[in-house]
ZAZA-368494 format. One record per residue (C-alpha): residue in three letters; residue number from 1; y, x, z. Coordinates in steps of 0.001 Angstrom, whole numbers, plus 500000, padded with zeros to 6 digits. Each point is the difference from the previous one (the first is absolute). Example, Ala and Ser with C-alpha at 12.3 -4.5 7.8 and 13.67 -1.06 7.14 Angstrom:
% residues 2
- ALA_1_495500_512300_507800
- SER_2_503440_501370_499340
This chain:
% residues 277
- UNK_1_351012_856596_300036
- UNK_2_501446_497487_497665
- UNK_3_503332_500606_498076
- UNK_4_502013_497230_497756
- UNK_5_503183_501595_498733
- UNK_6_499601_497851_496958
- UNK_7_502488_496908_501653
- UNK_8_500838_499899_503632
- UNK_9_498914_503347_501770
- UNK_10_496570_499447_502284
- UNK_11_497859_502935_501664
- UNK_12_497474_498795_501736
- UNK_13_497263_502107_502249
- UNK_14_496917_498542_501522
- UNK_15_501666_497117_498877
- UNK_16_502799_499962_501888
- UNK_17_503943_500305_498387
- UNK_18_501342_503502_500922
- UNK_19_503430_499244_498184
- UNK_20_502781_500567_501936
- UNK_21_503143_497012_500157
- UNK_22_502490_502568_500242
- UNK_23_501773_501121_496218
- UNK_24_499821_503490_500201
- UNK_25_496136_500816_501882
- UNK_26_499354_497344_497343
- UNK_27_501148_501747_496786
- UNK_28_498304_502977_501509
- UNK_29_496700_498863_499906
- UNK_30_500452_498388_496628
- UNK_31_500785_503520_498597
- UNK_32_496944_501168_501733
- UNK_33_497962_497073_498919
- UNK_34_501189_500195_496628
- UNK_35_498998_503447_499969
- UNK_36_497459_499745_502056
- UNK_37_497153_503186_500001
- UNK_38_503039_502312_499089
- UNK_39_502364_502089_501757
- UNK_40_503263_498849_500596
- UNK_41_502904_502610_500706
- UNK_42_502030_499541_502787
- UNK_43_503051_500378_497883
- UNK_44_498487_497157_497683
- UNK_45_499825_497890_502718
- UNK_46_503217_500925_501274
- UNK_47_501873_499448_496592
- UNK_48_498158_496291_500077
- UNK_49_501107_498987_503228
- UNK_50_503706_501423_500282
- UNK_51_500870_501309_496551
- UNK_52_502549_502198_499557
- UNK_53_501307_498796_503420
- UNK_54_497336_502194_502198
- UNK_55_501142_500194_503623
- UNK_56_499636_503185_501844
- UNK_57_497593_497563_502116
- UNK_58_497641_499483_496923
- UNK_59_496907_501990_501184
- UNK_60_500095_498446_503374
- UNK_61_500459_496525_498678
- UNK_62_497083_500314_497591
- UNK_63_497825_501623_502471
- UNK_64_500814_497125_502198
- UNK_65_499056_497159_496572
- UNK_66_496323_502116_499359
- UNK_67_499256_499746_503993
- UNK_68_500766_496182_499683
- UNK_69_497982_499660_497052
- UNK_70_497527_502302_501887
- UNK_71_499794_496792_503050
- UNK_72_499531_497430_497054
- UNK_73_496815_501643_499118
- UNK_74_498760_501087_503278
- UNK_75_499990_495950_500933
- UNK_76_498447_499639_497282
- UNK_77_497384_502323_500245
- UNK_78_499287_498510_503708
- UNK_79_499986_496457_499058
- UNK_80_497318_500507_497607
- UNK_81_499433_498054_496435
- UNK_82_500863_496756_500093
- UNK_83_497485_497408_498506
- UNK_84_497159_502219_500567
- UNK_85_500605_502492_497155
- UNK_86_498952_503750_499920
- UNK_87_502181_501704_503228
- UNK_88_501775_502989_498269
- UNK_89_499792_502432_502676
- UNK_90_502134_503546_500986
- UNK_91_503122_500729_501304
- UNK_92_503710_499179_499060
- UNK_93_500240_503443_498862
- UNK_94_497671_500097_497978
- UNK_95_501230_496612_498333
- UNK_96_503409_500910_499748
- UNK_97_499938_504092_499608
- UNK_98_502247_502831_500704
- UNK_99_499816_502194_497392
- UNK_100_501785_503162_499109
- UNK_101_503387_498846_499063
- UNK_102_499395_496159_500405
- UNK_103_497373_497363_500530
- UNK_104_497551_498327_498227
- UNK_105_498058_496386_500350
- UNK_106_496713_500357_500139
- UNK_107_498625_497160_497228
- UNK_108_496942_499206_497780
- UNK_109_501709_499713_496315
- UNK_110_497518_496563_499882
- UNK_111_502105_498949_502974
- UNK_112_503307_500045_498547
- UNK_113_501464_496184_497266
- UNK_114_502058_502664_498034
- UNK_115_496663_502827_499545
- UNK_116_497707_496540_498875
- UNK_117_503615_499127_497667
- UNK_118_499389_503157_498374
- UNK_119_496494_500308_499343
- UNK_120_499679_496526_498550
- UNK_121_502926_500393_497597
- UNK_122_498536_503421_499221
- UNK_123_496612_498424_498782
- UNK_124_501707_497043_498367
- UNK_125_502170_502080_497757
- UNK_126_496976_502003_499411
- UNK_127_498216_496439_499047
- UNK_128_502908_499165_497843
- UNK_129_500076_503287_498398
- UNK_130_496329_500197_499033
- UNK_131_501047_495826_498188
- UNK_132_498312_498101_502798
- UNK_133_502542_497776_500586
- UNK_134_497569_497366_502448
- UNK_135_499433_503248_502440
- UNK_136_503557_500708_499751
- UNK_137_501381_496822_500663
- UNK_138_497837_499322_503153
- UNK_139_500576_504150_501593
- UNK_140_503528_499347_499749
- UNK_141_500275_496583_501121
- UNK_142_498113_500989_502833
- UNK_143_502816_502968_500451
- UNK_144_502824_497332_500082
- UNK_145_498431_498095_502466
- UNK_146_500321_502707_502716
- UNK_147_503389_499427_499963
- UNK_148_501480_497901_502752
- UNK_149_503600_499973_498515
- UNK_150_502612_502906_499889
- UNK_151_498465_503497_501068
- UNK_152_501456_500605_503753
- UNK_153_502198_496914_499707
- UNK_154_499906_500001_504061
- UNK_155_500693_503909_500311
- UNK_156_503616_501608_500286
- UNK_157_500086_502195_496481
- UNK_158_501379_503136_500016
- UNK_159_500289_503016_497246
- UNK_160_496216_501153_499912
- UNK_161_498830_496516_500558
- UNK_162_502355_498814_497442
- UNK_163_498792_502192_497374
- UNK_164_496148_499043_500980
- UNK_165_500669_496223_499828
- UNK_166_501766_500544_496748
- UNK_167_496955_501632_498020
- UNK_168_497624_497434_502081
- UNK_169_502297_497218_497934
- UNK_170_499747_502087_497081
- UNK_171_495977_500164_499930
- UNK_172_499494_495921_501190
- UNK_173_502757_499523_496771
- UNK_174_497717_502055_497949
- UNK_175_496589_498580_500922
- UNK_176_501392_496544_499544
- UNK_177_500827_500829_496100
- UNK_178_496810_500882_499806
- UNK_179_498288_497260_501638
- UNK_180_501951_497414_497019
- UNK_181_499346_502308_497218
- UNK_182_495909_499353_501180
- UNK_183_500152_496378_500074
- UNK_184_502231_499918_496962
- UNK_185_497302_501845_498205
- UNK_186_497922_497272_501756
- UNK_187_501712_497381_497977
- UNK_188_501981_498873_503447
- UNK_189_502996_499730_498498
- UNK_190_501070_496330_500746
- UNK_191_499035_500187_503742
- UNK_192_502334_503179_499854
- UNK_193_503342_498120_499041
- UNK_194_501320_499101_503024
- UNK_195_499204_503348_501779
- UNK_196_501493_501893_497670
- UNK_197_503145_498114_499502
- UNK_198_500323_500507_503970
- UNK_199_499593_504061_500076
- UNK_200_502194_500648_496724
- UNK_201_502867_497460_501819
- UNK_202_499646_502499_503296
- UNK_203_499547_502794_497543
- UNK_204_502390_499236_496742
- UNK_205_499965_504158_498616
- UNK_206_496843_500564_500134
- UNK_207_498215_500110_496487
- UNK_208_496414_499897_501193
- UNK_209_500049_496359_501254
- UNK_210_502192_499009_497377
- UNK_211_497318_501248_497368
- UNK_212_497569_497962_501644
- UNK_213_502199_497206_500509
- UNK_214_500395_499901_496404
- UNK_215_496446_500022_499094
- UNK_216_499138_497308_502301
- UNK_217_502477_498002_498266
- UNK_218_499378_500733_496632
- UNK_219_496277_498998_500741
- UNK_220_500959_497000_501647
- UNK_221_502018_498489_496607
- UNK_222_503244_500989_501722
- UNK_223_501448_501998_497511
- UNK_224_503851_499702_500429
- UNK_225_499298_500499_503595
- UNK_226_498339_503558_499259
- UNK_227_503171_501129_497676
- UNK_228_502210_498660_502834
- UNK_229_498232_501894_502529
- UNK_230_500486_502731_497940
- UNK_231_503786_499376_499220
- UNK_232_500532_499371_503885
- UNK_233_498630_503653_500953
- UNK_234_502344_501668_496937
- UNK_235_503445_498283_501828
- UNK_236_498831_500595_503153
- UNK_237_499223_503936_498785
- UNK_238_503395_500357_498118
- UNK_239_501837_498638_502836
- UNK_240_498827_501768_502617
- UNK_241_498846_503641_498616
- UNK_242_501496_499594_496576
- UNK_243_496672_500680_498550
- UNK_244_497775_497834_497279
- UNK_245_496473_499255_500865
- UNK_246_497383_502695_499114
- UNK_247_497693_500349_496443
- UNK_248_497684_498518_501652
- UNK_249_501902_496591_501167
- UNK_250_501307_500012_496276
- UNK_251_496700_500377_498602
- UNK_252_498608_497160_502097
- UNK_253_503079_497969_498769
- UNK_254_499284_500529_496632
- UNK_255_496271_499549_500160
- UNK_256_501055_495953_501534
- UNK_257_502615_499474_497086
- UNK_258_497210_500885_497787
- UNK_259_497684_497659_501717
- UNK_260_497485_503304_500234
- UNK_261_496562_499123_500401
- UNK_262_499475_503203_502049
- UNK_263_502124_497457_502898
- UNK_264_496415_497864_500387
- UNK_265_497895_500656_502663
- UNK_266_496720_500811_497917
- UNK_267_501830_502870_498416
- UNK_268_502535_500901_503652
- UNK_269_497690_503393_500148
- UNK_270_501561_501288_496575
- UNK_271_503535_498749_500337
- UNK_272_500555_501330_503507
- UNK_273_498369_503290_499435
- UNK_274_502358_500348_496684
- UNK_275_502968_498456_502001
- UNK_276_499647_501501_503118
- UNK_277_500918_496439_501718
């Protein structure tokens, strides 16, 4: 089986697409998929699908979802793989389990975008960590990549699924930070410019890519740009959580007034460590 929850949902089995049109079957096998090789409660999936709105008709209904699901993979499972792959055998039971209390997707953690998300952003930071910036940049561009645009963009989103698309954000957020900080230790910073002005526009409170929006200024002879960048964030800050921008943005701040030669690339390593940019 092959899952993408990183963009439009897609489940595919020998092959073949087992995602239902319909909204809610849908955002039921999204939770599953998305949680796929662990139980999931009845009441989870209830609380998903209806919210605090659960009709007295709820366990009948979402019987009724799971044995359409059930057909999706059963047709599946008789047509075979297509393109001549390796036939994943069994029965739709066994795919899509009843467990005690709920169900459970039966899926290879290799066979899921958002398991392969993890892993590669797990060994990048690791790469970045341990100062190899080339193994880190390539792990977590690789990570990005998987990405197809907006996790579930094609899925009705509900509570649970809310909160799992929000921390899914959270972590691509996080692994792109760390994907610039590589190639600005690289010495990427001019080929960085025009990204980075993009993501702090979308993103205008948060410090991280304004820190390396700075830098990649400052390196690039744009000075007054960096302290702009810088005075930008502070009104935006003020304004909107009446709050000043942390040590650390000041520090950075200072350190481009100063014209700190910690800013260069050849000495990034120090200034970032000491920084924490």
């Amino acid at each position: 089986m092959d899952i993408g929850i990183l963009g439009p949902l897609a489940v595919r089995l020998n092959g073949q697409s087992i995602v239902p049109s319909a909204g809610k079957p849908r955002q039921l096998l999204a939770l599953l998929a998305i949680r796929a090789e662990r139980v999931v409660t009845v009441p989870t999936l209830m609380e998903e699908i209806w919210g605090d709105a659960i009709p007295k008709s709820a366990a009948t209904t979402l019987q009724t979802y799971i044995l359409h699901l059930r057909r999706k993979v059963t047709a599946a499972l008789r047509t075979g793989p297509a393109g001549g792959g390796p036939e994943q055998a069994g029965d739709a039971k066994d795919v899509l389990a009843t467990c005690f209390g709920g169900y459970r997707l039966a899926v290879r953690p290799e066979d899921s975008d958002v398991r392969e998300f993890q892993s590669l952003a797990a060994r990048g930071s690791l790469a970045l960590e341990a100062g190899d910036a080339h193994a880190a940049a390539g792990m977590l561009s690789r990570a990005l990549e998987l990405w197809r645009g907006p996790a579930l963009v094609d899925v009705p989103v509900g509570r649970v699924l809310g909160v799992e698309v929000l921390g899914m954000d959270e972590q691509r957020t996080r692994v792109l930070e760390q994907r610039i900080e590589a190639d600005l230790l690289l010495g990427r910073h001019a080929s960085l410019l025009a990204e980075l002005r993009m993501l702090v526009a979308r993103h205008p409170m948060n410090e991280n890519l304004a820190a390396q929006l700075m830098t990649a200024l400052y390196r690039s002879g744009g000075v007054w740009q960096a302290l702009e960048v810088f005075q930008q964030l502070r009104r935006t800050l003020i304004e909107e959580l009446g709050l000043e921008p942390s040590q650390r943005l000041q520090r950075l701040h200072q350190a481009v007034l100063s014209g700190e030669p910690g800013l260069e690339p050849r000495h990034a390593g120090r200034h970032l460590l000491r920084t924490g940019v």
